[in-house]
C-alpha positions in Angstrom: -1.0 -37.6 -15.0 -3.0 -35.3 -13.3 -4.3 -35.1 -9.7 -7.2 -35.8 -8.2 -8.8 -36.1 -4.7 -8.5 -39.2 -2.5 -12.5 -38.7 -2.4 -12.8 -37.7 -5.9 -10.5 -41.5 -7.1 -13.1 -43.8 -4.7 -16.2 -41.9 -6.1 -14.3 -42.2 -9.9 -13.7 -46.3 -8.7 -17.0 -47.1 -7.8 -18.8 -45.4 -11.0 -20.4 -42.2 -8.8 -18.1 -39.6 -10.0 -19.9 -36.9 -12.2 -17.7 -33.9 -13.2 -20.0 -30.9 -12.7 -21.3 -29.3 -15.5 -22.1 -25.2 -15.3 -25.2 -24.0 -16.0 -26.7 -20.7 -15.8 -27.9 -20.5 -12.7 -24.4 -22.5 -10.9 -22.4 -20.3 -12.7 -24.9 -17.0 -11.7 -24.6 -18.6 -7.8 -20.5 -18.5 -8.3 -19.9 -15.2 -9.5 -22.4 -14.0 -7.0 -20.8 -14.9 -4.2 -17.3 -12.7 -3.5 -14.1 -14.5 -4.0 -11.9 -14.4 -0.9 -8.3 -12.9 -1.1 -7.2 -16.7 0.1 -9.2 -18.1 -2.8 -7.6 -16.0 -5.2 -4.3 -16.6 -4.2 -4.7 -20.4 -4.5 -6.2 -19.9 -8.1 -3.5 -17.7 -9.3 -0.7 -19.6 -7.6 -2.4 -22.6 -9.3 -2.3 -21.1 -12.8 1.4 -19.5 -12.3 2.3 -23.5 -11.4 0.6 -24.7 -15.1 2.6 -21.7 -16.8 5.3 -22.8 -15.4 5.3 -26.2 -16.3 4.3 -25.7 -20.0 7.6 -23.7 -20.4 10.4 -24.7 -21.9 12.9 -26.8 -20.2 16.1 -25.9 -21.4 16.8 -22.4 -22.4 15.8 -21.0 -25.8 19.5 -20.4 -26.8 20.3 -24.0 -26.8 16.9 -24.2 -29.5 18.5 -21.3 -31.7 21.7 -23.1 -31.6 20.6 -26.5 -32.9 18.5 -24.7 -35.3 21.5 -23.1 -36.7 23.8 -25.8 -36.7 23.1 -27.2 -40.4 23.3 -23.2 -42.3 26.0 -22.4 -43.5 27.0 -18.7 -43.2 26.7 -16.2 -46.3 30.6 -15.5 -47.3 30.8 -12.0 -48.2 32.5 -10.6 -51.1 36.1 -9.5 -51.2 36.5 -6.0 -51.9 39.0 -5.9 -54.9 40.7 -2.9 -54.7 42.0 -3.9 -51.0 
């Protein structure tokens, strides 16, 4: 479920809610203006959070080892002149 806004639910409830669509000349405006070091920050730390989560929960060695578990294991030849 994702989050949203106290403001941004009662504007969704009572039908107000638009999501805002970029255009060239809001998206011209935005990367006009300078982003702030704070800004940044919270964008990056907000994109590390989404990496995060979309990782896998267990290790990757417990994957490997269930993927292994049904093949069986190539016996090698004896060497007859041991």
């Amino acid at each position: 479920m994702s989050r949203i806004s106290k403001k941004k639910l009662i504007k969704a409830l009572k039908g107000d809610f638009e999501e805002p669509t970029w255009t060239r000349e809001t998206l011209s405006e935005f990367l006009a203006r300078p982003m702030s070091q704070a800004e940044w920050l919270k964008g990056y730390n907000r994109w590390k959070k989404q990496m995060e989560d979309n990782t896998l929960s267990t290790p990757l060695a417990e994957y490997e080892f269930v993927e292994n578990l049904g093949k069986k294991k190539r016996r090698r030849k004896k060497n007859v002149n041991d």
